[in-house]
ROROVO-220000 format. One record per residue (C-alpha): residue number from 1; residue in three letters; x, y, z. Coordinates in steps of 0.001 Angstrom, whole numbers, plus 524288, in hexadecimal, padded with zeros to 5 digits. Example, Ala and Ser with C-alpha at 12.3 -4.5 7.8 and 13.67 -1.06 7.14 Angstrom:
# ROROVO-220000
atom i = 1 aa = ALA u = 8300C v = 7EE6C w = 81E78
atom i = 2 aa = SER u = 83566 v = 7FBDC w = 81BE4
***
This chain:
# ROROVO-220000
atom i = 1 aa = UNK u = 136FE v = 11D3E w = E17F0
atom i = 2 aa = UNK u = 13220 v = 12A70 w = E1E64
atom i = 3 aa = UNK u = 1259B v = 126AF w = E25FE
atom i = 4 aa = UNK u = 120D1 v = 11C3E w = E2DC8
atom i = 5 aa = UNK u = 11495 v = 1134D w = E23DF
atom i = 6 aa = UNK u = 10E63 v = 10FAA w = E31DD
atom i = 7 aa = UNK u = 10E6B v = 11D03 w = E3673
atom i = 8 aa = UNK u = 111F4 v = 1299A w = E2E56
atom i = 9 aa = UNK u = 11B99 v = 12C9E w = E365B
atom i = 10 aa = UNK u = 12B55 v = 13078 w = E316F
atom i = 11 aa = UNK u = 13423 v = 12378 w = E3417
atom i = 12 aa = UNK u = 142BF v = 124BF w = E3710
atom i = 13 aa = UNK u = 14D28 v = 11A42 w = E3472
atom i = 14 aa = UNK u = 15308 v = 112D7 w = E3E2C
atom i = 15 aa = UNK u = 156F3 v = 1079F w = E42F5
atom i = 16 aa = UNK u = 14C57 v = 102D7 w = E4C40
atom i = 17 aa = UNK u = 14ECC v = 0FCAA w = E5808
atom i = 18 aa = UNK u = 150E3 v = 0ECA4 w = E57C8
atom i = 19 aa = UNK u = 1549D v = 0EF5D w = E48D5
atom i = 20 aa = UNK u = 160D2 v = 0EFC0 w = E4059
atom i = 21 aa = UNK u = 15D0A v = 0F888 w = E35B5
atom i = 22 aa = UNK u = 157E3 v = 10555 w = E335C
atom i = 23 aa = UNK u = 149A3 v = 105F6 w = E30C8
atom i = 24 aa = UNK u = 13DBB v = 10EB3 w = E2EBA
atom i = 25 aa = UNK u = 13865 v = 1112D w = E3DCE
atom i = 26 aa = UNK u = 12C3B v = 11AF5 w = E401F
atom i = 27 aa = UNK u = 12F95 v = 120AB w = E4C3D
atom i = 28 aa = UNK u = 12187 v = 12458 w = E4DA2
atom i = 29 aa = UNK u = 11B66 v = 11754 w = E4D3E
atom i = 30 aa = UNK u = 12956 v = 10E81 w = E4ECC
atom i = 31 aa = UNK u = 125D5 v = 10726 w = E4236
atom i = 32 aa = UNK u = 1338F v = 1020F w = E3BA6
atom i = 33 aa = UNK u = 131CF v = 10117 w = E2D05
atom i = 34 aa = UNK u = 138AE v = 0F5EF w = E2760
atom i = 35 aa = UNK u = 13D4A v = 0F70D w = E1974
atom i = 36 aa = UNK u = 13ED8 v = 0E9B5 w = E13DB
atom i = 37 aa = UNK u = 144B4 v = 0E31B w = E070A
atom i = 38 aa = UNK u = 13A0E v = 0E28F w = DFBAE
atom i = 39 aa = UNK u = 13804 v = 0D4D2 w = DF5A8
atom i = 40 aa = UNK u = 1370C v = 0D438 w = DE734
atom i = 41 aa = UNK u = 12EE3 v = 0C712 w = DE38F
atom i = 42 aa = UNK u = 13058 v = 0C1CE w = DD51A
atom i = 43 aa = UNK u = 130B6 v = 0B695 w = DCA1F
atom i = 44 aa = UNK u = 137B6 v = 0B060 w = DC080
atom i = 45 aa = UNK u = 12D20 v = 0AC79 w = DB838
atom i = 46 aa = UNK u = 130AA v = 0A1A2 w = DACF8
atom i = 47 aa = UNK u = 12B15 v = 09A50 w = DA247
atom i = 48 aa = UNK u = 132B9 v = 09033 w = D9E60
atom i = 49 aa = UNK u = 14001 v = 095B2 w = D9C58
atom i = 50 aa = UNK u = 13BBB v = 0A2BB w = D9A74
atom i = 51 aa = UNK u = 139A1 v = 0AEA6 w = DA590
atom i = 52 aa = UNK u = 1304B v = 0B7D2 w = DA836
atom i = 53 aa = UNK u = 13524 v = 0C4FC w = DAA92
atom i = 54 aa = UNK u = 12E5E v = 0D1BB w = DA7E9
atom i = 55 aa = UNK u = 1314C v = 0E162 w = DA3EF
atom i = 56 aa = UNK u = 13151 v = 0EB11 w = DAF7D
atom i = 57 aa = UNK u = 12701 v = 0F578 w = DAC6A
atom i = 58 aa = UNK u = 1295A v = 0FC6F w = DBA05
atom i = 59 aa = UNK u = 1363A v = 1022C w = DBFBF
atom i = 60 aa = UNK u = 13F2E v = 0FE17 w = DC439
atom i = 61 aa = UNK u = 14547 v = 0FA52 w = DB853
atom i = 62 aa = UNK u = 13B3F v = 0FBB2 w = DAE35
atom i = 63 aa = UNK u = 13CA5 v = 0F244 w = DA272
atom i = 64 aa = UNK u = 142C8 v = 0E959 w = DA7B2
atom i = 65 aa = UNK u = 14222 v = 0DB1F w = DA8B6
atom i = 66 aa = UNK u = 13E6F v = 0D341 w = DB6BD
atom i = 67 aa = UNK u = 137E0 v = 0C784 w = DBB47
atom i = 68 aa = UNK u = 12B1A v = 0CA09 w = DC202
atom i = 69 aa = UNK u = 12DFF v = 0D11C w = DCEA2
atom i = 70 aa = UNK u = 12AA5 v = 0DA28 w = DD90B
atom i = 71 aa = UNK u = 12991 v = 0DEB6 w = DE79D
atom i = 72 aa = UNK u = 12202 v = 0D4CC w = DF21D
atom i = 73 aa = UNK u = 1144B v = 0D9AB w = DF74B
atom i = 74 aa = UNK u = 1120F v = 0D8A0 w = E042B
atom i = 75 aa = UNK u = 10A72 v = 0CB7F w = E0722
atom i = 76 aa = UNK u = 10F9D v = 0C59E w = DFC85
atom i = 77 aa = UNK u = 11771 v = 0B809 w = DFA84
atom i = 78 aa = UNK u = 1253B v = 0B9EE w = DF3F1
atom i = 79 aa = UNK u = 11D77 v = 0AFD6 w = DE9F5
atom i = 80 aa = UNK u = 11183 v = 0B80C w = DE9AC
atom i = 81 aa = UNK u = 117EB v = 0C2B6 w = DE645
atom i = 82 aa = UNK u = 12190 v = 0BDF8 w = DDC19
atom i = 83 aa = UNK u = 11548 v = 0B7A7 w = DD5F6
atom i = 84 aa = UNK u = 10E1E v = 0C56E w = DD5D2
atom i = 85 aa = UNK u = 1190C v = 0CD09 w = DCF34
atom i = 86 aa = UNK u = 117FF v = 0C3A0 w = DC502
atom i = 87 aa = UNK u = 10A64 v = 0C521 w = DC204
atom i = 88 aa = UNK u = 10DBE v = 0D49B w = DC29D
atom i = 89 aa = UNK u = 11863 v = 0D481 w = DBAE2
atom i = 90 aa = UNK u = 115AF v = 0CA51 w = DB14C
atom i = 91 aa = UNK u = 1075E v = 0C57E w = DB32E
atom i = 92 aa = UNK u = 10EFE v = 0B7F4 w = DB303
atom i = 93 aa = UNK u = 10D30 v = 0ACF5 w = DBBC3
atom i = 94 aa = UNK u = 11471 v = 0A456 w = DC374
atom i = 95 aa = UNK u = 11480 v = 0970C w = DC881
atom i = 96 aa = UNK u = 11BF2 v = 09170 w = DD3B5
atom i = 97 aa = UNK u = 126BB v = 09B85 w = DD6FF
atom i = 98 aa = UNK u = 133EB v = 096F1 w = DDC5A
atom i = 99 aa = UNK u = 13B56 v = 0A091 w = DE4B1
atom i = 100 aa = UNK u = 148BD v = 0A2C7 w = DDE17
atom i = 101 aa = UNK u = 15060 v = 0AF29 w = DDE8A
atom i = 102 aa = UNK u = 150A1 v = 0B811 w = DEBC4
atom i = 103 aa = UNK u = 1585F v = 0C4BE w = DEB8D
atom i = 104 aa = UNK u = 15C9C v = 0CD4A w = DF63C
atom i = 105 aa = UNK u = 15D75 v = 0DD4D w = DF259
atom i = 106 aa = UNK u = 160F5 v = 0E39B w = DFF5F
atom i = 107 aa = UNK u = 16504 v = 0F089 w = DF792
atom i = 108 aa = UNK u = 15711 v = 0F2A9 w = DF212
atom i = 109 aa = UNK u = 150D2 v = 0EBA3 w = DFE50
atom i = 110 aa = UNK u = 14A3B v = 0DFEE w = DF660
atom i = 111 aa = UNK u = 14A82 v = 0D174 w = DF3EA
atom i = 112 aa = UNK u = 14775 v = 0CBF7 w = DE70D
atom i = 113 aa = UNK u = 13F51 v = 0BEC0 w = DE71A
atom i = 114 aa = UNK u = 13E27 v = 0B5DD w = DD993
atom i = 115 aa = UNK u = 13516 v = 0AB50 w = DD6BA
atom i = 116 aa = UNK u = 137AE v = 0A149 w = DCCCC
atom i = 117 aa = UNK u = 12AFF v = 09BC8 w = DC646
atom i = 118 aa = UNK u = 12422 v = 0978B w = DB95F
atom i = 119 aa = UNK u = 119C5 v = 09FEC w = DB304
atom i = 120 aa = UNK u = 10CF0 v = 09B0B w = DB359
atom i = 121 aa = UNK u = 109B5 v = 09E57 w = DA6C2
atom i = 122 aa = UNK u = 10C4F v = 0A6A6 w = D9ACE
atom i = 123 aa = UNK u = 10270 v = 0B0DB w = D9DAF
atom i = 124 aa = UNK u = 10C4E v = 0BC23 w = DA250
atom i = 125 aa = UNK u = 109AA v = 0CAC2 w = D9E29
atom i = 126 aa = UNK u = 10F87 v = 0D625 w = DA19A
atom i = 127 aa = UNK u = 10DA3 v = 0DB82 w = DAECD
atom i = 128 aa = UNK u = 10AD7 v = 0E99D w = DB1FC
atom i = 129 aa = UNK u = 119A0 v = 0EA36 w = DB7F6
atom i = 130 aa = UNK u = 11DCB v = 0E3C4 w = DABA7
atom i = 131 aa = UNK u = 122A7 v = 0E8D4 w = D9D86
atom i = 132 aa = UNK u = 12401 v = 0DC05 w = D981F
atom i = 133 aa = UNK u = 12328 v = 0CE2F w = D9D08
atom i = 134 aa = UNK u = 12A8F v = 0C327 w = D9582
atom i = 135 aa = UNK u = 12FC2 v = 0B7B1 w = D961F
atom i = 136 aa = UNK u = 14029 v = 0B476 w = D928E
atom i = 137 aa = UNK u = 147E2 v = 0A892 w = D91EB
atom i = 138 aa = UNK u = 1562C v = 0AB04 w = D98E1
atom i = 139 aa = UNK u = 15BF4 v = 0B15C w = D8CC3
atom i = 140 aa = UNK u = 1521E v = 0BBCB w = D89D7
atom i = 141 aa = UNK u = 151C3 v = 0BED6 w = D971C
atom i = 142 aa = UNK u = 1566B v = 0CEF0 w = D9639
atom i = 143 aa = UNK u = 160C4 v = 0CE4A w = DA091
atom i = 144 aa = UNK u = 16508 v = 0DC87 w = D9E6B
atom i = 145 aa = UNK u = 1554F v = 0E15E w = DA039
atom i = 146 aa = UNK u = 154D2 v = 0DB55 w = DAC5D
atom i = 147 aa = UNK u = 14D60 v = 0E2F3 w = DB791
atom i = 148 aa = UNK u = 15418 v = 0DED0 w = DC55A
atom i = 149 aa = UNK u = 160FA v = 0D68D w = DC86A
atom i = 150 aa = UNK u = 158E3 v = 0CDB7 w = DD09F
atom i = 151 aa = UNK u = 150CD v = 0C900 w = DC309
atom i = 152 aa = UNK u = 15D72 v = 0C72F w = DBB84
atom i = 153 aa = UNK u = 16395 v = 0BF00 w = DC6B7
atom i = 154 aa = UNK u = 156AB v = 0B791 w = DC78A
atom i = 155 aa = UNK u = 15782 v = 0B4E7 w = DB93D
atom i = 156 aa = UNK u = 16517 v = 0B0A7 w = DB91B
atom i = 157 aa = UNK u = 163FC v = 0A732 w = DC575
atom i = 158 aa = UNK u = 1580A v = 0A2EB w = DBBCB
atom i = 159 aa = UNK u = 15E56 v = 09F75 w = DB1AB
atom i = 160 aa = UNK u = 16883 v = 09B40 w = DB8F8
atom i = 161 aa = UNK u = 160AB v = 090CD w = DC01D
atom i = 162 aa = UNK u = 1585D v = 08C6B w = DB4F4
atom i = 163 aa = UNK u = 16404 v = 085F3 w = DAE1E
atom i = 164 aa = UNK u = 16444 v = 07D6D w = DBB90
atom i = 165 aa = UNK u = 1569B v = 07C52 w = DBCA2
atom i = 166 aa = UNK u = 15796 v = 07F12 w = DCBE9
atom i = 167 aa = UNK u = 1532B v = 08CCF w = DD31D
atom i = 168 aa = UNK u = 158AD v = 08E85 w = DDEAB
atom i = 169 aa = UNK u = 1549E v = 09ADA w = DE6E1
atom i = 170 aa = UNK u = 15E94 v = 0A6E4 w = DE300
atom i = 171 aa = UNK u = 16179 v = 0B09B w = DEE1B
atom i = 172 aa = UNK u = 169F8 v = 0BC57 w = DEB9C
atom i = 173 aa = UNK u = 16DF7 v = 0CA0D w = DEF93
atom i = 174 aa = UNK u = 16ED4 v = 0D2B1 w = DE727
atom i = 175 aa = UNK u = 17793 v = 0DEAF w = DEA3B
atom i = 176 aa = UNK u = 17485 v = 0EC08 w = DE32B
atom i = 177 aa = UNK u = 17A59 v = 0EFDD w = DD707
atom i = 178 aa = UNK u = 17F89 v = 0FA54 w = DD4B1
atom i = 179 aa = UNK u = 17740 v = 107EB w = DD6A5
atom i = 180 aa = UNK u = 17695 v = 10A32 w = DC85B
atom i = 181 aa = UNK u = 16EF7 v = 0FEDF w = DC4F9
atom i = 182 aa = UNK u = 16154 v = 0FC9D w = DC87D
atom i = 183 aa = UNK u = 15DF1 v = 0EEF7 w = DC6F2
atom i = 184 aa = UNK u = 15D1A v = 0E8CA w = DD52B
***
């Protein structure tokens, strides 16, 4: 950050008074700029035994395969917008979600947030963020085209619970990899 959004002015970083960290301060105006984590909101849609997951048609990683997924709006619910991805990515809907998997990302500054809930229907389509839009049962699931480490762990705990038939609420941290490898 260079300039102050309330003011135009240049901003310098430092640790303001009453604080413990450095942040964004206009000196013009004395506006602090707090940068906070970004919340990624998403689903694991099913039918039966089978998931809905869909082809990446934007970067990053392009072609790949994810569960419907993105970054929170501002006034939204973590619901609402879990819900809304969805419909973006898969024109699918859901009904009653269940909160299931949180994870924390402190190196990238996010937190990942998945849903578990039934489709509504049949009628999905490809969405314009989408490639493709399918369902899979657990083994045609394409473990090795998988977009992000937090969709693969959500699978797996999945999977993993279904045999039980009981969902409890996952929370991990997940530490980076190594610099290399791109999928967060």
């Amino acid at each position: 950050m260079k300039f102050c959004s309330a003011c135009g002015q240049p901003v310098t970083q430092r640790i303001p008074e009453g604080d413990s960290r450095p942040r964004y301060v206009c000196d013009h105006c004395q506006t602090i700029h707090y940068q906070n984590p970004n919340i990624v909101a998403g689903v694991l849609p099913t039918w039966g035994s089978q998931v809905l997951l869909c082809r990446r048609a934007i970067e990053p990683r392009r072609g790949f395969w994810t569960l419907p997924a993105g970054f929170m709006e501002n006034g939204e619910t973590l619901d609402a917008a879990a819900r809304r991805e969805t419909v973006e990515e898969a024109c699918a809907r859901v009904g009653e979600t269940s909160l299931y998997q949180l994870f924390d990302l402190p190196h990238i500054n996010q937190v990942h947030v998945f849903f578990r809930a039934e489709l509504a229907d049949l009628d999905f389509a490809v969405g314009e963020e989408s490639l493709e839009v399918r369902l899979f049962e657990e083994h045609e699931v394409p473990w090795g085209e998988l977009a992000f480490r937090t969709v693969t762990r959500t699978l797996e705990c999945y999977y993993r619970d279904r045999i039980r038939q009981h969902y409890p609420i996952g929370h991990e941290y997940l530490p980076p990899m190594n610099v290399s490898s791109p999928t967060t």
